[in-house]
C-alpha positions in Angstrom: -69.7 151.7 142.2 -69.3 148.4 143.8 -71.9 147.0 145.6 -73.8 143.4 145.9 -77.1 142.7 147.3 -77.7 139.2 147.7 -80.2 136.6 148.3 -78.8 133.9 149.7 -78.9 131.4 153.1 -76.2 131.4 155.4 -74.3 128.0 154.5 -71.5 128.5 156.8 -70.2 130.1 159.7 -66.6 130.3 161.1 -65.4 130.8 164.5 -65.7 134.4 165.4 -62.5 135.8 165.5 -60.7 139.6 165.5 -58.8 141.4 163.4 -55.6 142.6 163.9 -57.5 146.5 164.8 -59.2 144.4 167.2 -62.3 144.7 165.5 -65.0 141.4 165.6 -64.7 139.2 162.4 -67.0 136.0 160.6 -66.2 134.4 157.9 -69.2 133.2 155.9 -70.0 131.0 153.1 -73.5 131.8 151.8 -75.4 130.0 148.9 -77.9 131.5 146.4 -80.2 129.7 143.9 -82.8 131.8 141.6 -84.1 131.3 138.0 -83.1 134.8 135.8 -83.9 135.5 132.5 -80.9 135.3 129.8 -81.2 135.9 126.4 -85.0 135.3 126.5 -84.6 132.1 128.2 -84.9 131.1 131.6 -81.6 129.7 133.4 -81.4 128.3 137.0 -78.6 130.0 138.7 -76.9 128.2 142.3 -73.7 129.2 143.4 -71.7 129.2 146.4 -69.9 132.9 147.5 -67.2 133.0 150.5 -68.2 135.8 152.8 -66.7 138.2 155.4 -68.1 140.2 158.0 -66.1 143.0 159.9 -67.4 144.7 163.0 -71.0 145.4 164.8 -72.8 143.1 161.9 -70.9 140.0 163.1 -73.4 140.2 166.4 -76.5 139.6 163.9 -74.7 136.8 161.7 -73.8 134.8 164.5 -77.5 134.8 165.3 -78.5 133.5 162.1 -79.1 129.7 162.3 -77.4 128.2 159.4 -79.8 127.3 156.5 -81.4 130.2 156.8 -82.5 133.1 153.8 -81.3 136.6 154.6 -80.5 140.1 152.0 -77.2 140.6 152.4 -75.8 143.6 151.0 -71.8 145.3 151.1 -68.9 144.8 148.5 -66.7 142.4 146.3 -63.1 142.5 147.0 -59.8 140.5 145.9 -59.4 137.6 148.6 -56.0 138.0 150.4 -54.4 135.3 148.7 -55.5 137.7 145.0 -57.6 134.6 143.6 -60.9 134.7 143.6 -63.6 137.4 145.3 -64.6 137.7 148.7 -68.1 139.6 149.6 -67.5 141.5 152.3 -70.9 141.9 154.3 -71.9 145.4 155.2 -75.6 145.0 156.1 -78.1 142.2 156.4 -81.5 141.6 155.9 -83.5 138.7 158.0 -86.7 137.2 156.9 -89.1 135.6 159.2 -88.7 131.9 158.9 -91.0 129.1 157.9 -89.0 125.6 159.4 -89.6 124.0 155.8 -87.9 126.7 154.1 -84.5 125.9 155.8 -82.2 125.0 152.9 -80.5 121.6 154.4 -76.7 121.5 155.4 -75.0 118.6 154.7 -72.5 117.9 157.6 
């Protein structure tokens, strides 16, 4: 099975744009920090995933002020140019917001 469910606040946004079925697309970058236990020990885990949303679920995400904490859930995939993964977002998960929990975006 391939699925991902995700933590993470919404770092970027692209334009929205369409796909070639005419279908609504956003591309995302989202970023997730947590401590997890490894070997015992705890380890502080950030990282950075690129992100894409196809269809109904784009009208949410462009919603979603960047900086903010969401659940996102869907699938890993190849990226088109076959390096790296893209997450392709299937569903998402909003949280009510507290202002001082906005992660900051550097511009």
């Amino acid at each position: 099975m391939n699925r991902l469910l995700l933590s993470a606040a919404l770092l970027q946004r692209g334009a929205p744009r369409y796909t070639p079925a005419g279908l609504p697309a956003l591309d995302l970058v989202l970023k997730h920090q947590s401590e997890v236990e490894q070997a015992g020990q705890p380890r502080r885990v950030s990282m950075e995933i690129k992100a894409l949303a196809i269809g109904d679920i784009t009208e949410r995400l462009a919603k979603l002020a960047l900086g903010s904490e969401a659940d996102f859930g869907g699938f890993l995939a190849t990226a088109r140019n076959g390096r790296g993964w893209l997450f392709h977002v299937t569903e998402v998960e909003t949280r009510p917001q507290d202002p001082d929990s906005l992660i900051q975006i550097d511009s």
